[in-house]
C-alpha atoms as one frame of an Amber mdcrd trajectory, in Angstrom:
protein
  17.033 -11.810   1.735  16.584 -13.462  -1.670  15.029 -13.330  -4.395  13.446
 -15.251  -7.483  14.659 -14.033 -10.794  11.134 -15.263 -12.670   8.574 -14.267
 -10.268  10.634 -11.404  -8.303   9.044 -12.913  -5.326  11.362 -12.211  -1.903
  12.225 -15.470   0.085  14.510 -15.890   2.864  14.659 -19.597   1.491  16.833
 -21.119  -1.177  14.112 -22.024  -3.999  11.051 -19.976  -4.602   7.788 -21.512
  -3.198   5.879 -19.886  -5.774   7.865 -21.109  -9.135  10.678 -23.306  -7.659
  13.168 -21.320  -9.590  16.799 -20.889  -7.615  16.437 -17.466  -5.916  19.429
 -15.427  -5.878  20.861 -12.468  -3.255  20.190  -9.296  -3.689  22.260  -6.085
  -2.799  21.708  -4.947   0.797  19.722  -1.955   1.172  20.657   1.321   1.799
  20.709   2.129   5.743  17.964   3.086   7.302  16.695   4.150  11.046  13.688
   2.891   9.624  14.736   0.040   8.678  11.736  -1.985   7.241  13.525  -5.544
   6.236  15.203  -5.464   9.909  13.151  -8.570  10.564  14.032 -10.301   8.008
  17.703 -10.156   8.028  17.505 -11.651  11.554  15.514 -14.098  10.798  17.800
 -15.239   8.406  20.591 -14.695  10.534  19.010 -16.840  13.128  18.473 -19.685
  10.720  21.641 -20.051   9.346  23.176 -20.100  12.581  21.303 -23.014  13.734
């Protein structure tokens, strides 16, 4: 996951599509059974992969 420094919108993408300000990583959460951004990370996952 990223995110935008201006807007503190969360992207998986490299540029926000809200500002198009460089987004930046973020720390990865703390674990979780429930993990709520599971989706996310493998979406990302998958994408880079490709």
């Amino acid at each position: 996951m990223r995110k935008c420094p201006k807007c503190g919108k969360y992207t998986l993408k490299d540029f926000c599509n809200k500002c198009n300000e460089k987004t930046i990583t973020v720390k990865p959460p703390k674990y979780s059974i429930e993990d709520k951004y599971g989706k996310y990370r493998r979406m990302l996952k998958k994408s880079s992969s490709l």
